[in-house]
C-alpha positions as a Markdown table, in Angstrom:
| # | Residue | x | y | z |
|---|---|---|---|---|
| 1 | Unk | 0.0 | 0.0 | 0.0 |
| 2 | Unk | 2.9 | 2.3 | 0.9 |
| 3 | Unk | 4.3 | 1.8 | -2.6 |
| 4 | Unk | 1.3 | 2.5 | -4.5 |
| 5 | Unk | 0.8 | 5.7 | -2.5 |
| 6 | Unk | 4.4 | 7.2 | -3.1 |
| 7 | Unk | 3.8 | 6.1 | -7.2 |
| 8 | Unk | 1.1 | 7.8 | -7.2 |
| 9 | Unk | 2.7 | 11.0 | -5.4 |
| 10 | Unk | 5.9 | 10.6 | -8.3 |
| 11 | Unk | 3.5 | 10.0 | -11.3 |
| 12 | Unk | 1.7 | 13.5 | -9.8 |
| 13 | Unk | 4.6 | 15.8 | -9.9 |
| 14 | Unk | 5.9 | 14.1 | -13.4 |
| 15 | Unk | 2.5 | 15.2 | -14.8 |
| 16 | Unk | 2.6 | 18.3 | -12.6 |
| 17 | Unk | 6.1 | 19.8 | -14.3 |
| 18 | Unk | 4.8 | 18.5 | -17.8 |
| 19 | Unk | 1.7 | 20.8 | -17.3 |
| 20 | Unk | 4.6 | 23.7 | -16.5 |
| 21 | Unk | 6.4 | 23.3 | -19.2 |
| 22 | Unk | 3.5 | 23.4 | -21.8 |
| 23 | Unk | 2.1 | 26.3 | -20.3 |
| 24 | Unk | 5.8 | 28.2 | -20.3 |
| 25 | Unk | 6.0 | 27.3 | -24.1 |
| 26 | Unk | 2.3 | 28.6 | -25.0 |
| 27 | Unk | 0.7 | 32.3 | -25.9 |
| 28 | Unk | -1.4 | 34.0 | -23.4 |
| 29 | Unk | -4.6 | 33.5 | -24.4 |
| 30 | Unk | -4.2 | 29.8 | -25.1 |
| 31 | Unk | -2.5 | 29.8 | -21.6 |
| 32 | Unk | -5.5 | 31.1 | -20.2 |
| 33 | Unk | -8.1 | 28.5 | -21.3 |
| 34 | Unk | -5.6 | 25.6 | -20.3 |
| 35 | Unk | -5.7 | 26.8 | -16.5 |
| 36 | Unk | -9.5 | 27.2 | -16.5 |
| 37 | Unk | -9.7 | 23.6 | -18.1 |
| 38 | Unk | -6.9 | 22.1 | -15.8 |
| 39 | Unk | -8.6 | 24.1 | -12.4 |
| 40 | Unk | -12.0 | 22.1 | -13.4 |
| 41 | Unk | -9.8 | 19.0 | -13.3 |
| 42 | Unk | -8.2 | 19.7 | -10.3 |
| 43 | Unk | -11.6 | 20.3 | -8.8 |
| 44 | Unk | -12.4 | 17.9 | -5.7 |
| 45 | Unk | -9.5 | 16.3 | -5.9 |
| 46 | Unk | -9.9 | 16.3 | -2.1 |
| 47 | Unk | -12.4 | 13.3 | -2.6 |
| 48 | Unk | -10.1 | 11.1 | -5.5 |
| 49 | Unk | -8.3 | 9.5 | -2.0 |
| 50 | Unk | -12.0 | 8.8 | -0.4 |
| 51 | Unk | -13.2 | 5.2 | -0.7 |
| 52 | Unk | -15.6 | 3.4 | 1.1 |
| 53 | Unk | -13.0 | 2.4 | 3.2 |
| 54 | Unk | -10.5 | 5.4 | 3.7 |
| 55 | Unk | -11.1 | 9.3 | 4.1 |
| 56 | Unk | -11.9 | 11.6 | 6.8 |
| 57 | Unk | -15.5 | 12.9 | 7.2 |
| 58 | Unk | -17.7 | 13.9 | 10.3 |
| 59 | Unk | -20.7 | 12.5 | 11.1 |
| 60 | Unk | -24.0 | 13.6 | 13.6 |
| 61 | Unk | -25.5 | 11.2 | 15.9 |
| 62 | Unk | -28.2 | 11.4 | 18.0 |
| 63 | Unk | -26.9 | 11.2 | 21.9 |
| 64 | Unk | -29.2 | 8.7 | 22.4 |
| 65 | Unk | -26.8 | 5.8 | 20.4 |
| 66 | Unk | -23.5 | 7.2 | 21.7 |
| 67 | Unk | -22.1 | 3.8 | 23.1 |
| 68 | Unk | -23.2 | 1.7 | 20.1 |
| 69 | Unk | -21.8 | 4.1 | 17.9 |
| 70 | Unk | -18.5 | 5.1 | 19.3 |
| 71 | Unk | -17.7 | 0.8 | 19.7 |
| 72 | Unk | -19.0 | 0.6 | 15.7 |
| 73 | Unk | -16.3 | 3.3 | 14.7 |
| 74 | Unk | -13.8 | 2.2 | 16.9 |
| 75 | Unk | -14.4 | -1.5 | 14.9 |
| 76 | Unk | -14.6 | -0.2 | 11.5 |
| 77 | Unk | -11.7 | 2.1 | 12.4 |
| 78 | Unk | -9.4 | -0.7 | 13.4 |
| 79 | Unk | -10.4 | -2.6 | 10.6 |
| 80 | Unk | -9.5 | 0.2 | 8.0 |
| 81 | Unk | -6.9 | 2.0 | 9.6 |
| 82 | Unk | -6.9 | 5.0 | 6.9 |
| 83 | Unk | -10.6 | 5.7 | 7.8 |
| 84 | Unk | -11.0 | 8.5 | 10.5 |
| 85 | Unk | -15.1 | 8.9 | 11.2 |
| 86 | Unk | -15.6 | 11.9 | 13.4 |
| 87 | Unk | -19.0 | 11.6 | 15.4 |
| 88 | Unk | -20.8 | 14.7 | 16.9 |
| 89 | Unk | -23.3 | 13.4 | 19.5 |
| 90 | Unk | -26.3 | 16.1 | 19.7 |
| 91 | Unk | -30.1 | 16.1 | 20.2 |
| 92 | Unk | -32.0 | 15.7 | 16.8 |
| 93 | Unk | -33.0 | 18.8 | 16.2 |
| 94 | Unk | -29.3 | 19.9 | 15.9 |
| 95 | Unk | -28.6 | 17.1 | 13.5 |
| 96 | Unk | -30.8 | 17.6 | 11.2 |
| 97 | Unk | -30.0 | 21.5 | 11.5 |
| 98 | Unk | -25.8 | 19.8 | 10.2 |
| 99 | Unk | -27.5 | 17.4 | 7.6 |
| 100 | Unk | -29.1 | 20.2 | 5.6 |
| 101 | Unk | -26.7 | 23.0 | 6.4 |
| 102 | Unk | -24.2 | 20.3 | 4.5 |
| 103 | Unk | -21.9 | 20.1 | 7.6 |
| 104 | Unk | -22.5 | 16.2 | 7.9 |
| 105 | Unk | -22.4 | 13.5 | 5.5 |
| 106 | Unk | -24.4 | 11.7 | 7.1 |
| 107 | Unk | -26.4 | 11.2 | 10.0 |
| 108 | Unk | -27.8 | 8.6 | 13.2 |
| 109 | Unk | -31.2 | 9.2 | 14.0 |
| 110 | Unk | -35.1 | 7.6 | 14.9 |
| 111 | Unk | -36.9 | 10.0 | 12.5 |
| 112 | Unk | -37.3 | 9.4 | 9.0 |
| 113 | Unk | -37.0 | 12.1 | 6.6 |
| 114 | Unk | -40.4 | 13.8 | 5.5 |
| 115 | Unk | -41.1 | 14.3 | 2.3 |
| 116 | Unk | -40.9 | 17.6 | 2.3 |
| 117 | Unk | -37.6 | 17.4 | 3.6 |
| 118 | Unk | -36.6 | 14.8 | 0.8 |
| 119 | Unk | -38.2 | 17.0 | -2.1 |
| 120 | Unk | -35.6 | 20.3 | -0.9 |
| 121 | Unk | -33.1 | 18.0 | -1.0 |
| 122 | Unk | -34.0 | 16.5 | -4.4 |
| 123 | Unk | -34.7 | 20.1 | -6.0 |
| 124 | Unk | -30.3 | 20.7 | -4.7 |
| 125 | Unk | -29.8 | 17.0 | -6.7 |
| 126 | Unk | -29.4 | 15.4 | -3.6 |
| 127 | Unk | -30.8 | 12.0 | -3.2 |
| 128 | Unk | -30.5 | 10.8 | 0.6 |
| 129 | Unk | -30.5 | 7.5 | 1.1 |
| 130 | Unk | -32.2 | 5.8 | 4.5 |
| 131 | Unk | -30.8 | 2.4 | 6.3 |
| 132 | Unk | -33.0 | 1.3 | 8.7 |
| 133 | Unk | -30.5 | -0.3 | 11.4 |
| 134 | Unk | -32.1 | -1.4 | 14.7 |
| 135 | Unk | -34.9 | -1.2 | 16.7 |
| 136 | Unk | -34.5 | 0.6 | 19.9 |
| 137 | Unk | -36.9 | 1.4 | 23.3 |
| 138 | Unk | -37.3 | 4.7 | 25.3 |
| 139 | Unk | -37.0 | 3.7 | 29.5 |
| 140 | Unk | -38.9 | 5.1 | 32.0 |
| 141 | Unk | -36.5 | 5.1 | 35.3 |
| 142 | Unk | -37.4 | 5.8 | 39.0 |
| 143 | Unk | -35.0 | 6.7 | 42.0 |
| 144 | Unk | -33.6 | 3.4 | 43.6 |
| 145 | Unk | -36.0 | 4.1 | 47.1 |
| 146 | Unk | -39.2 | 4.1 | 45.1 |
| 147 | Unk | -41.2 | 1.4 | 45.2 |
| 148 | Unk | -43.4 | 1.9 | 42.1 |
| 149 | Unk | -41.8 | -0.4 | 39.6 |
| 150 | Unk | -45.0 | -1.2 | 37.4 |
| 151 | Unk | -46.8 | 1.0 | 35.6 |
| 152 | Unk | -49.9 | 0.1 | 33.4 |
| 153 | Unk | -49.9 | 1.5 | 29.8 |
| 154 | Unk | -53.0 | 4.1 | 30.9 |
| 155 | Unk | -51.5 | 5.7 | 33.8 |
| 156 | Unk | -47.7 | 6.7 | 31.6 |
| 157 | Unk | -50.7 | 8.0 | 29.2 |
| 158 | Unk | -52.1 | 10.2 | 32.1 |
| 159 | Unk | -49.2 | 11.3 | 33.3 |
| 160 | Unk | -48.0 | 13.2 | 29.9 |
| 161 | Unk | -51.4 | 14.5 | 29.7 |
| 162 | Unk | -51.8 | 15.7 | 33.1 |
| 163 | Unk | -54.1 | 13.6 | 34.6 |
| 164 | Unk | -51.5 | 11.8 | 36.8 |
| 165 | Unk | -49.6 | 14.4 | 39.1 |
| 166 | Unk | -48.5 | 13.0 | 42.1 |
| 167 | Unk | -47.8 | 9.0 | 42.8 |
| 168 | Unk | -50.5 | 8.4 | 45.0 |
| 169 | Unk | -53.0 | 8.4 | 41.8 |
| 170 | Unk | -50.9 | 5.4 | 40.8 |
| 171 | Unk | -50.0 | 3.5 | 44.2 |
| 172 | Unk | -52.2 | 5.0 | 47.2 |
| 173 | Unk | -49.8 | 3.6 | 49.5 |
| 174 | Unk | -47.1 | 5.4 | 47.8 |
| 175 | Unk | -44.6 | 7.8 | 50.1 |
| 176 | Unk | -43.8 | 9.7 | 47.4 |
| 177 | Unk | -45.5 | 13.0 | 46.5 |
| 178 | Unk | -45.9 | 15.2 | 43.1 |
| 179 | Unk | -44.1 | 13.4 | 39.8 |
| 180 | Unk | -41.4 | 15.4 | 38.4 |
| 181 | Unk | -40.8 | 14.1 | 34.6 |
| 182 | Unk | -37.0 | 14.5 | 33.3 |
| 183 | Unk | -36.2 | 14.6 | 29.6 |
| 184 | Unk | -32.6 | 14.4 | 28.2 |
| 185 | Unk | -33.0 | 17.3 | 26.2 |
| 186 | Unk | -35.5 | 19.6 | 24.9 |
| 187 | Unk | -34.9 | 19.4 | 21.4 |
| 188 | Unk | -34.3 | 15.7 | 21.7 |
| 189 | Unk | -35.9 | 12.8 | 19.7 |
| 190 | Unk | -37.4 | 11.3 | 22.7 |
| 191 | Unk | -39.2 | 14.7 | 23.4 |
| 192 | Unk | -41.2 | 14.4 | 20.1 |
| 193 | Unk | -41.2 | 10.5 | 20.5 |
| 194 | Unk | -43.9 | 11.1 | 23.2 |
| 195 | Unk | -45.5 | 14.2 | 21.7 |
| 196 | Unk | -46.4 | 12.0 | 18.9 |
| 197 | Unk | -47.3 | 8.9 | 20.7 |
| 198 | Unk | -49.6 | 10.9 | 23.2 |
| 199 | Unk | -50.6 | 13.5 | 20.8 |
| 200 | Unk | -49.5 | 16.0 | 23.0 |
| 201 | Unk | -49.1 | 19.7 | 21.7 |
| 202 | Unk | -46.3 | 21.8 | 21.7 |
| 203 | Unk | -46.2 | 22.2 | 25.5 |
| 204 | Unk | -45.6 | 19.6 | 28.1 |
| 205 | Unk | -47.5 | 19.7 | 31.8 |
| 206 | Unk | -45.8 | 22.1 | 33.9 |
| 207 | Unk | -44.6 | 19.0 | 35.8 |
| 208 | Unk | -42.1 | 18.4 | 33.2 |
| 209 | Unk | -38.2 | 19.4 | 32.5 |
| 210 | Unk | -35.6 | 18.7 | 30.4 |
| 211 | Unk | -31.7 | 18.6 | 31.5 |
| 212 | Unk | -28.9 | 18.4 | 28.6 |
| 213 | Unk | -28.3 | 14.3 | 28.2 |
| 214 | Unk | -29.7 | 10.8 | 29.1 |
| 215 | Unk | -26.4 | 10.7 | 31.7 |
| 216 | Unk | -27.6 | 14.1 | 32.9 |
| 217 | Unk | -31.2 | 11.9 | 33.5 |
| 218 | Unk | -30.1 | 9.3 | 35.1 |
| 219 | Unk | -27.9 | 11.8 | 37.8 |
| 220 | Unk | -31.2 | 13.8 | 38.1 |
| 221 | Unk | -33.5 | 10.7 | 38.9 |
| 222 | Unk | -30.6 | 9.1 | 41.6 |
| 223 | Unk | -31.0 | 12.1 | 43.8 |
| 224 | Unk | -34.3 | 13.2 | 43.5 |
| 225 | Unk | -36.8 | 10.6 | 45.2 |
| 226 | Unk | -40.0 | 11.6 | 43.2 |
| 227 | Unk | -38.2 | 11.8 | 39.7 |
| 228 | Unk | -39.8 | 9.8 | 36.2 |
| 229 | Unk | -36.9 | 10.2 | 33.8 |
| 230 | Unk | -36.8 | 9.5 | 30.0 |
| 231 | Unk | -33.9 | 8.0 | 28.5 |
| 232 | Unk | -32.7 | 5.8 | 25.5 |
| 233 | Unk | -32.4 | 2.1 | 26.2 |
| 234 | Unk | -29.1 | 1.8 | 25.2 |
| 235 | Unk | -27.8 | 3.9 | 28.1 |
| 236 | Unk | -28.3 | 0.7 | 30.3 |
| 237 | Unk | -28.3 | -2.1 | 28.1 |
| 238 | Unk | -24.9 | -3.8 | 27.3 |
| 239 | Unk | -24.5 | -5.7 | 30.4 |
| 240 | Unk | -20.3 | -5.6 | 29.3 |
| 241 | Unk | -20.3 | -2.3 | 29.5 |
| 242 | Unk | -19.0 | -0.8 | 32.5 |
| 243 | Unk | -20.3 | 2.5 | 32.4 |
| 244 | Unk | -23.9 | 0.8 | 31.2 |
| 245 | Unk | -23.7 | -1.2 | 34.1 |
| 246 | Unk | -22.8 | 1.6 | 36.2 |
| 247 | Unk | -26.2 | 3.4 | 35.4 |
| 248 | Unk | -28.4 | 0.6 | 35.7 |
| 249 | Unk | -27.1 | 0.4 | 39.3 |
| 250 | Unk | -28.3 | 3.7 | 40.4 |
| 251 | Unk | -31.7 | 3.3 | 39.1 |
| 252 | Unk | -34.7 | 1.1 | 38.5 |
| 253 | Unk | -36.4 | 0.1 | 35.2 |
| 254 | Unk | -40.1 | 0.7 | 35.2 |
| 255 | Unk | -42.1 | -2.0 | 33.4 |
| 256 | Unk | -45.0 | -1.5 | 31.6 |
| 257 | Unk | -48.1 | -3.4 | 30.6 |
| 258 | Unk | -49.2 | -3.4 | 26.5 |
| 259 | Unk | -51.9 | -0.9 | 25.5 |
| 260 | Unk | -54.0 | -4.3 | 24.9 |
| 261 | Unk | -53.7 | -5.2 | 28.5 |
| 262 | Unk | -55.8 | -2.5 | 29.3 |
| 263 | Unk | -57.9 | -4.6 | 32.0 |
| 264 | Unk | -54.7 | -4.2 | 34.3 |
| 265 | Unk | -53.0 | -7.8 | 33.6 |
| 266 | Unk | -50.3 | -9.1 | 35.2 |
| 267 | Unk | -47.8 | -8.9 | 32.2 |
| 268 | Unk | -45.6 | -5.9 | 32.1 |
| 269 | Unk | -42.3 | -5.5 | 30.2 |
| 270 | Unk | -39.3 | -4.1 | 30.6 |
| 271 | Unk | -37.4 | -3.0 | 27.6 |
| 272 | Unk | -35.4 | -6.0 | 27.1 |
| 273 | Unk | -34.4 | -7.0 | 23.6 |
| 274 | Unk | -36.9 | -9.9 | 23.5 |
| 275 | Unk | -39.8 | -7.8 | 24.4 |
| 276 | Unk | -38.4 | -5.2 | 22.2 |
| 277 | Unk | -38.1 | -7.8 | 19.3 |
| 278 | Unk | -42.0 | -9.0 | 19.6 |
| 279 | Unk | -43.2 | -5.6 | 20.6 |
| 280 | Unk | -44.6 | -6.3 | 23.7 |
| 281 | Unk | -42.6 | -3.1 | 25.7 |
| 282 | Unk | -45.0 | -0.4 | 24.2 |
| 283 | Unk | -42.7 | 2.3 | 23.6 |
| 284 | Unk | -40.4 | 0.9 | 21.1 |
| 285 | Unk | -38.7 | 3.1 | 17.7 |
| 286 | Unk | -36.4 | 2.6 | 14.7 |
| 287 | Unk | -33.1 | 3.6 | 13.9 |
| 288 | Unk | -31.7 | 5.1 | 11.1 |
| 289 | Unk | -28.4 | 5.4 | 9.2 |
| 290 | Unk | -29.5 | 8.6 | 6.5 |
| 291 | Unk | -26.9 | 9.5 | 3.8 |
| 292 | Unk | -26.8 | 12.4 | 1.7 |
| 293 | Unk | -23.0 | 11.2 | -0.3 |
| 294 | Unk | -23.7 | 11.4 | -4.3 |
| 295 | Unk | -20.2 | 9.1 | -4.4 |
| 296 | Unk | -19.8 | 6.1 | -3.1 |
| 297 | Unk | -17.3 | 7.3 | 0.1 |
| 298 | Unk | -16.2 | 6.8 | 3.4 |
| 299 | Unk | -20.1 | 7.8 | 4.8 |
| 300 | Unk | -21.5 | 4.7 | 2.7 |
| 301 | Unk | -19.1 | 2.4 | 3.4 |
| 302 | Unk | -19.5 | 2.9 | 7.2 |
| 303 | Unk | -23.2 | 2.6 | 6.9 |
| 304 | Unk | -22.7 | -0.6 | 4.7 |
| 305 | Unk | -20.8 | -2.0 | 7.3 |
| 306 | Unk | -23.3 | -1.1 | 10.5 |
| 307 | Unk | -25.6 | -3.5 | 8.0 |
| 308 | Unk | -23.7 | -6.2 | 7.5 |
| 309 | Unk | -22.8 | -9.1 | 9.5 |
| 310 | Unk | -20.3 | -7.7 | 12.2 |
| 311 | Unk | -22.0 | -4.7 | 12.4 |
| 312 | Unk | -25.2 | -6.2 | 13.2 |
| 313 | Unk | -23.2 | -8.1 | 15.7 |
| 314 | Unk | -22.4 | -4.7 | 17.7 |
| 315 | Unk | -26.3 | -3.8 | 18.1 |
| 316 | Unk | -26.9 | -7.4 | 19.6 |
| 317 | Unk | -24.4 | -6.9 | 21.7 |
| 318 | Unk | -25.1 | -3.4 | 22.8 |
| 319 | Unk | -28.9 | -4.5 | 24.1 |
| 320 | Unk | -30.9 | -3.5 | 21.1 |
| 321 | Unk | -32.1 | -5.3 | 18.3 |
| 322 | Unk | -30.8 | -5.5 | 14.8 |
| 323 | Unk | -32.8 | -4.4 | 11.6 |
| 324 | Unk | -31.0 | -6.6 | 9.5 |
| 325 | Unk | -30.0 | -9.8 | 11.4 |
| 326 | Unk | -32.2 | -12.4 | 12.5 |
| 327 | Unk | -33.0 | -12.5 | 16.2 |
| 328 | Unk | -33.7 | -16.0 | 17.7 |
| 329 | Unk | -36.1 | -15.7 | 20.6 |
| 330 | Unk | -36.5 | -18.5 | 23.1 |
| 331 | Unk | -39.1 | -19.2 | 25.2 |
| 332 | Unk | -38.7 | -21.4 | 28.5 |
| 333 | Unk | -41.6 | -23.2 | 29.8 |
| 334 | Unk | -41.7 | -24.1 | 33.8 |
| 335 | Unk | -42.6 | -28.0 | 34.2 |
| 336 | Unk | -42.7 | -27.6 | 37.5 |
């Protein structure tokens, strides 16, 4: 490989003081068309190193995927040593604001593009291009000294709409006094996750907050007794991760019935992968790998390999559940 590369450099300046000496040895006018033509030539050159496999490019993800993404780059990165994938970890509304300001390539996110959104990038001849990746789950997560840990589909209904303010309306024996719900962010995905999911309008109850990340939540919840926080699954779900496990420590999980249990059944879920997978945990979303390279580059080779195989792999691994790759689910039966 090192070979190739300093050929390539020799055969450049070779052609390089060619292209001197013809223009030294031509009249002006003549001279000046050559540039223009050889400028257009030289134009992008920046990209003729880019493959699927090397270059340099920055991406946006949504903070929510942070661990899966930062051990899929550190793969892909070992694996193709002259690819260098740098990841901006924001709330969605600031990715989007990079992918069609042009300051991304591409982008990691739970929201398709509309078609509005498609059509202005269409009428710039821009054709995105949408990978559906993995299926991930938003958690609801108490402080470790409350005692509520089920919650029926209904009653998380009631309390983004108001009608649930203080944890007696959901356990009367409950200690606990007025719910304080916690967001990551207020521009986040999971914001308009549940705005959409509860049809809820542009403002939350006034019993509701938002910090700056799911961390942020999960510090907020530990210390305040009466706290409902909001975060992405994938914050406590790779049980080899230390600083998953860490998390999942200083909280507890809530599980939830199905909006078909409305009768107040005994079967409530917590968002593991296997509930995740069958869609029993109610609040459940996609993933997305979106695109906007009109080359075939670094940006689409990364994405190609989050789809294949190994990739795949990774999301197992990290708690949610792959798009691509089948998911065997087993169920054990008690004899006794």
């Amino acid at each position: 490989m090192l070979n190739f590369v300093k050929k390539n450099k020799r055969d450049m300046r070779i052609c390089n003081r060619l292209i001197e000496v013809f223009i030294n040895n031509i009249q002006l006018p003549i001279k000046f068309i050559f540039l223009l033509i050889i400028a257009g030539c030289y134009q992008g050159t920046d990209r003729l190193d880019e493959t699927p496999t090397r270059g340099n490019i920055k991406i946006s993800v949504d903070e929510s995927y942070q661990l899966l993404l930062d051990t899929e780059i550190y793969t892909f990165q070992s694996l193709y040593p002259y690819a260098k994938i740098n990841a901006q970890y924001k709330p969605e509304y600031e990715i989007y604001t990079d992918f069609f300001n042009d300051s991304v390539r591409a982008i990691v996110t739970n929201r398709k593009l509309t078609k509005d959104e498609e059509d202005a990038l269409k009428s710039n001849s821009i054709i995105p291009r949408t990978t559906l990746i993995a299926y991930d789950a938003l958690a609801l997560i108490i402080n470790n000294k409350n005692p509520d840990t089920t919650m029926r589909f209904d009653q998380v209904q009631d309390i983004f709409t108001g009608k649930i303010t203080v944890w007696k309306q959901i356990n009367v024996q409950s200690p606990l006094t007025n719910i304080f719900v916690v967001f990551d962010n207020e521009k986040s995905g999971n914001v308009r996750y549940f705005q959409e999911r509860f049809s809820i309008g542009v403002n939350f109850p006034s019993n509701f907050g938002a910090v700056k990340t799911n961390p942020e939540v999960i510090n907020y919840v530990e210390k305040n007794i009466n706290a409902l926080g909001i975060i992405s699954v994938n914050w406590i779900s790779d049980k080899d991760d230390t600083l998953s496990l860490s998390f999942l420590k200083r909280i507890k999980v809530v599980a939830i019935c199905s909006p078909l249990d409305a009768d107040g059944s005994d079967y409530y879920y917590r968002p593991y992968q296997g509930y995740i997978a069958e869609k029993s945990y109610p609040f459940i979303r996609e993933v997305y790998m979106i695109s906007r390279e009109h080359f075939s580059g670094l940006g689409s080779g990364f994405i190609s390999f989050v789809a294949s195989d190994p990739g795949q792999r990774i999301i197992l691994k990290s708690g949610l559940v792959p798009a691509i790759a089948p998911v065997r689910l087993i169920q054990i039966k008690d004899h006794f």
